[in-house]
C-alpha positions as CSV (number, residue, x, y, z in Angstrom):
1,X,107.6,75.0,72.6
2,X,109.6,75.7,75.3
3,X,107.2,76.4,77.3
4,X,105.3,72.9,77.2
5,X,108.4,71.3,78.3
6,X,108.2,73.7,81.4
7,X,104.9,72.9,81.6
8,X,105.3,69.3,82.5
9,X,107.9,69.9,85.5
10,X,105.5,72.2,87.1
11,X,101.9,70.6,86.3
12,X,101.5,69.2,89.9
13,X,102.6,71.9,91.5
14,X,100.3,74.2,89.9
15,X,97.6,72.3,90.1
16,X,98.4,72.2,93.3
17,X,98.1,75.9,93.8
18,X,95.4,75.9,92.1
19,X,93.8,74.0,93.9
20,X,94.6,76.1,97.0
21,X,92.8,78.7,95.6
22,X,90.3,76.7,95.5
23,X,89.8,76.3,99.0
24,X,89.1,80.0,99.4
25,X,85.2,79.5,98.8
26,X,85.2,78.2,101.8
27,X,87.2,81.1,103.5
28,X,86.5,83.5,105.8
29,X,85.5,86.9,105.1
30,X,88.5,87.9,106.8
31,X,90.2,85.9,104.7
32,X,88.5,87.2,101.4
33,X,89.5,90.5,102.4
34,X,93.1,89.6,103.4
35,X,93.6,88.9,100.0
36,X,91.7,91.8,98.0
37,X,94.3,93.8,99.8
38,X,97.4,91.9,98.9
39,X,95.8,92.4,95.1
40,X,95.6,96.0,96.0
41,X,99.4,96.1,97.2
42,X,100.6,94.3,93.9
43,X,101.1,97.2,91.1
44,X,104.6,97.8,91.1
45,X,105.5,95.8,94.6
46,X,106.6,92.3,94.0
47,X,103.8,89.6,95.3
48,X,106.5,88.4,98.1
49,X,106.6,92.2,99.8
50,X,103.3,92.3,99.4
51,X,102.2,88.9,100.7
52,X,104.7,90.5,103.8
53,X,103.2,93.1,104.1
54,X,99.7,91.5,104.8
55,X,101.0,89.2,107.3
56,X,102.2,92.5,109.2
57,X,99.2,94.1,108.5
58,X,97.5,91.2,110.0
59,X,99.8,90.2,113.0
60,X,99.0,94.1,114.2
61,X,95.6,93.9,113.8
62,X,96.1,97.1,111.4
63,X,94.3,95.2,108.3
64,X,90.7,95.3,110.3
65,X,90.7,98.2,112.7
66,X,93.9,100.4,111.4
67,X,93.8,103.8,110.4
68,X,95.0,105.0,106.7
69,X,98.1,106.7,108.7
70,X,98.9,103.5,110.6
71,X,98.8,101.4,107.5
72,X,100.7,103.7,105.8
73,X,103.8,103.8,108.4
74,X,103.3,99.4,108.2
75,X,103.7,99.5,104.4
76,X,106.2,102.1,104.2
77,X,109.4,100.3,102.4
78,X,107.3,97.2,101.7
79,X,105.1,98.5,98.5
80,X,105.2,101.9,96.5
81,X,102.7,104.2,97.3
82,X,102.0,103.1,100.3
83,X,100.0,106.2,101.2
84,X,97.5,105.6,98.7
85,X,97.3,102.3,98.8
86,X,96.8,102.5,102.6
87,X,94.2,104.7,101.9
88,X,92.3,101.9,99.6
89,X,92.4,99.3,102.1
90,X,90.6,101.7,104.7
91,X,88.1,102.4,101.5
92,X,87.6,99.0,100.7
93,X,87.2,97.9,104.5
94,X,84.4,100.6,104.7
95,X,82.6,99.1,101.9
96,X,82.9,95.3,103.1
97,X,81.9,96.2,106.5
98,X,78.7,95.1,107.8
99,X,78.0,96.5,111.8
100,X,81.3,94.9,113.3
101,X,81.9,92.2,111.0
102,X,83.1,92.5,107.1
103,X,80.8,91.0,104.3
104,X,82.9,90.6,100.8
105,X,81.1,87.3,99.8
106,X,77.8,89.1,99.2
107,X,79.3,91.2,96.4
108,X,81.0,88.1,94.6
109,X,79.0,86.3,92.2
110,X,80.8,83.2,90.8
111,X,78.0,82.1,88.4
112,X,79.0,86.1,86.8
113,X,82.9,86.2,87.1
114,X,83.2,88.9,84.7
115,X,80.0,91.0,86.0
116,X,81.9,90.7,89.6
117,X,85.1,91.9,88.0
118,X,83.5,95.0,86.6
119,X,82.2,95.6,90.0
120,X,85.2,95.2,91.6
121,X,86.9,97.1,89.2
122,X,84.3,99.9,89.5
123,X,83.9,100.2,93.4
124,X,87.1,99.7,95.1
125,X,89.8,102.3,94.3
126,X,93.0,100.6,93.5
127,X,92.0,97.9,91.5
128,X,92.2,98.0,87.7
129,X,91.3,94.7,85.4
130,X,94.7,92.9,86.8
131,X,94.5,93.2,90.1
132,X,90.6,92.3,90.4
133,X,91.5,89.1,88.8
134,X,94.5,88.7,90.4
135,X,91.8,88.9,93.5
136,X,89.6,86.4,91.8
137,X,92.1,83.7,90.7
138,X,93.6,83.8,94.1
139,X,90.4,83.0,96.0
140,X,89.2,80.1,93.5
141,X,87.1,82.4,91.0
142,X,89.4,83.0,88.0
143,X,88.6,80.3,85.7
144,X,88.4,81.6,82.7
145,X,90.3,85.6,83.3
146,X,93.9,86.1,82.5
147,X,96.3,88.6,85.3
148,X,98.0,90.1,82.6
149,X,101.2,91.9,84.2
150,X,104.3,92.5,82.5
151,X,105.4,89.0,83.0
152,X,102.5,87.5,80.9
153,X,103.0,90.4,78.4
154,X,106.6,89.1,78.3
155,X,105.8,85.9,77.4
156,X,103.0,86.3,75.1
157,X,105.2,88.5,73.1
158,X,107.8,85.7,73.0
159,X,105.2,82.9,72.0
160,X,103.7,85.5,69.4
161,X,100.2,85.7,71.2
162,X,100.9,89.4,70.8
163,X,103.1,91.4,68.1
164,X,103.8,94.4,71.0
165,X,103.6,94.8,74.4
166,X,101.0,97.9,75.1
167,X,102.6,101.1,76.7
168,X,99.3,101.3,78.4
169,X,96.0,98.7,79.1
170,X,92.7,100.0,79.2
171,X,89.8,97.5,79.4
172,X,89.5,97.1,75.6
173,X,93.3,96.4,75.4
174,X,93.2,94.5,78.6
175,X,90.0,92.5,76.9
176,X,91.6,92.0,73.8
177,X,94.7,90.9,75.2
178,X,92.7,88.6,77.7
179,X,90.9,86.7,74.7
180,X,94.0,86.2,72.5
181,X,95.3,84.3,75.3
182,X,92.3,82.8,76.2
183,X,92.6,80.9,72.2
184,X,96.4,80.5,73.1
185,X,95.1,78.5,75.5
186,X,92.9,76.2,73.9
187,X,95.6,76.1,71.0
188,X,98.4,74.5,73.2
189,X,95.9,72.5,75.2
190,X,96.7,74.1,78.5
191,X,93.8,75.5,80.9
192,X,94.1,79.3,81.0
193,X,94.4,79.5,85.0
194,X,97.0,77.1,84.5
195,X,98.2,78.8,81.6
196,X,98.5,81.9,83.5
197,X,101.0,80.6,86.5
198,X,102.6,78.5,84.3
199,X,103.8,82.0,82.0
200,X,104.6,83.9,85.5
201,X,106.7,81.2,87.0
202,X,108.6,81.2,83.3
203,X,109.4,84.5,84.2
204,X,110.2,84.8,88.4
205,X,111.3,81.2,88.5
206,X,109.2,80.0,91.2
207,X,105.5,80.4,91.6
208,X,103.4,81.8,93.8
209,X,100.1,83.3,93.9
């Protein structure tokens, strides 16, 4: 396949990545929390505005102590909705914080990756099964969970992982999808984290997080 041939010219570097993610289980919970919010930017925003919007978020200390309406204004022409999704990072932050400090790794349990992502998916607004293992994945978590976006759905469709991309996901599709590529996976010898990067960068060109 075509892919396997991409596959080779970008091992290192997503292994590299990978392994950047990685790293986040040593993070702070600052950190953590950065990037639950990025994953709560991402539906319909490319990752790049998103991933700017963060930093901006950040450089004005708006992401810790900002209110939904100055978040909002900071987001504005970066992602869509940015009014609701403004409104889930002040949501989220509520639920993570602990007296003056924030406490995300407390609610993670990496022995339970799919037990966390059902938590996840079922305590902070704005995340559906995508984005809370786009959240996982990115902080060194996602082993064995697929980030199926429309550039995954894209490509399975091409390999014949799937006969039709859904016009909507709901857990059982999003399950079903998730373990049709998890035996893609195995088929073509390719780890599914790997798999998953690999499958996005075939479809942006570069890759990212």
């Amino acid at each position: 396949m075509i892919f396997e041939v991409e596959y080779k010219k970008r091992k290192l570097q997503i292994k590299k990545r990978l392994k950047e993610f990685e790293n986040f289980k040593n993070a702070k919970d600052e950190d953590i929390f950065s990037e639950l919010c990025f994953c709560i930017l991402t539906p319909q925003t490319k990752a790049v505005f998103c991933d700017e919007a963060i930093k901006e978020l950040k450089e004005s200390d708006l992401l810790f102590e900002g209110d939904k309406n100055a978040i909002s204004k900071r987001l504005k022409g970066l992602v869509r909705f940015h009014n609701n999704k403004a409104n889930y990072i002040v949501e989220a932050r509520k639920l993570f914080r602990s007296r003056n400090s924030l406490d995300i790794k407390s609610k993670l349990a990496p022995k339970d990756i799919l037990k966390t992502r059902e938590w996840l998916v079922k305590n902070i607004k704005g995340l559906g099964y995508k984005e809370a293992s786009h959240f996982l994945r990115n902080i060194g978590l996602g082993k064995d969970i697929a980030i199926i976006d429309r550039h995954i759905l894209e490509n399975l469709k091409r390999y014949g992982v799937i006969t039709k991309i859904p016009d909507s996901i709901n857990k059982s599709v999003y399950i079903n999808i998730e373990e049709k590529m998890q035996k893609f996976s195995h088929h073509v010898k390719i780890p599914l984290e790997e798999l998953d990067l690999l499958l996005w960068s075939n479809e942006t060109g570069f890759i990212f997080k």
